[in-house]
C-alpha positions in Angstrom: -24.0 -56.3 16.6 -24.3 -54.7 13.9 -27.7 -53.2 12.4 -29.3 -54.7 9.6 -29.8 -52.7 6.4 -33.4 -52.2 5.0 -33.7 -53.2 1.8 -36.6 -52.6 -0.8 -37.8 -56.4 -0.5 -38.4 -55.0 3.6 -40.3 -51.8 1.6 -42.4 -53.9 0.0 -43.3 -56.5 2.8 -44.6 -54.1 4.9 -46.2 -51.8 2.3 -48.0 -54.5 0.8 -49.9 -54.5 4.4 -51.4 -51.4 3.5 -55.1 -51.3 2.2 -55.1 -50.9 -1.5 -51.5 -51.3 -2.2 -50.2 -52.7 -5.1 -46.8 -53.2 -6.6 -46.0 -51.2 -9.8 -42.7 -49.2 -11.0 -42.4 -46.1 -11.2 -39.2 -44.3 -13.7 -38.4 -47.9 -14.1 -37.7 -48.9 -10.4 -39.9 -51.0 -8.1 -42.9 -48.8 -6.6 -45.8 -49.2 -4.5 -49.5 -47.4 -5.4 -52.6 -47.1 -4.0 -55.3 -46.8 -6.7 -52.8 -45.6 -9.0 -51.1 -42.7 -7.1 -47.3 -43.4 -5.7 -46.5 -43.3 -2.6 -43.1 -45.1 -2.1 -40.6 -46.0 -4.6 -36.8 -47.6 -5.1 -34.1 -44.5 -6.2 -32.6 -44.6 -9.4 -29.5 -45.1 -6.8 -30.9 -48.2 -5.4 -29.9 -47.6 -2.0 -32.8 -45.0 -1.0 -36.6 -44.4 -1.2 -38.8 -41.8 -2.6 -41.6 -41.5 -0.2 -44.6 -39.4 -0.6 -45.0 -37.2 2.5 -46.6 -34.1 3.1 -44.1 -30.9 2.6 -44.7 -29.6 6.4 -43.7 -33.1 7.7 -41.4 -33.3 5.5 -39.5 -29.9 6.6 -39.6 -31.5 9.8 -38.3 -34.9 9.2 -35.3 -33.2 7.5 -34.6 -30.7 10.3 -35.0 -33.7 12.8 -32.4 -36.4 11.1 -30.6 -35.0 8.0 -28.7 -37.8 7.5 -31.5 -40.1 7.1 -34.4 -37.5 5.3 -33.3 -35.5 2.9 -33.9 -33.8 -0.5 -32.5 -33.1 -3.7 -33.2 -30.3 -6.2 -35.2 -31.9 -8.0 -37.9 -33.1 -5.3 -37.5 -29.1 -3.9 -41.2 -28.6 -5.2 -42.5 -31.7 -4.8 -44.6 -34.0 -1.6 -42.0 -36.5 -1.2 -38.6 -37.1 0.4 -35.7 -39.4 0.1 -34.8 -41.7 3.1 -31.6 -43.7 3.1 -31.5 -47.1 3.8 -28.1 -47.1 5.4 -29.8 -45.1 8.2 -33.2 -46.2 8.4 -34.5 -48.8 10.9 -36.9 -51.4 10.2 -38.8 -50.1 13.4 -40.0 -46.6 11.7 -40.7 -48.5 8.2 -44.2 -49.1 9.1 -45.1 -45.5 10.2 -43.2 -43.9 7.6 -45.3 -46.3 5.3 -48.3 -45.2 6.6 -48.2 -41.9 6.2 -46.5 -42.0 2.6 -50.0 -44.0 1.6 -52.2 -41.9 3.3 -50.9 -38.7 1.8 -51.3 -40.2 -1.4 -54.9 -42.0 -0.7 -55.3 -38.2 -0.1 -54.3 -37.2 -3.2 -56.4 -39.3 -4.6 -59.5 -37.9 -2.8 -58.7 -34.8 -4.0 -58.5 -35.6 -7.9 -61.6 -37.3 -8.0 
């Protein structure tokens, strides 16, 4: 059987679970926020994410599964990663969720 391929309509399901989320855009693609601050979007690509995570995690999601966490130059300095949804299962969405909106509920905390 062959594995069904997560989709940003799955994204946003089960991100708009999450306390305080709300849809939005973000570089003209779909996005979810909490109070204002990103923590997931849609790449310009369509068939990744952006998700906020915090950089140590992140170094270790990428060691752990290159092929579905990864980066680009341009996110090199930057709390998120990119996770492709040709590789991602709907089973890990809703912890990968999690902790993209509490890093930036976090972030949040820390501006105000």
């Amino acid at each position: 059987m062959k594995k069904k391929v997560i989709t940003f309509d799955d994204v946003r399901r089960v991100g708009l679970e999450l306390p305080d989320a709300d849809e939005s855009t973000s570089y003209g693609t779909p996005a979810l926020k909490v109070k204002g601050q990103l923590f997931v979007r849609l790449h310009d690509e369509r068939d990744k994410i952006v998700l906020r995570m915090p950089m140590e995690q992140r170094e270790d999601m990428m060691r752990e599964d290159p092929e579905i966490y990864f980066i680009t130059d341009h996110y090199r300095d930057y709390p998120y990663v990119l996770v492709s949804f040709a590789r991602l299962s709907l089973e890990t969405l809703p912890d990968l969720l999690k902790t993209a909106h509490r890093a930036a509920s976090l972030a949040n905390k820390r501006r105000v």
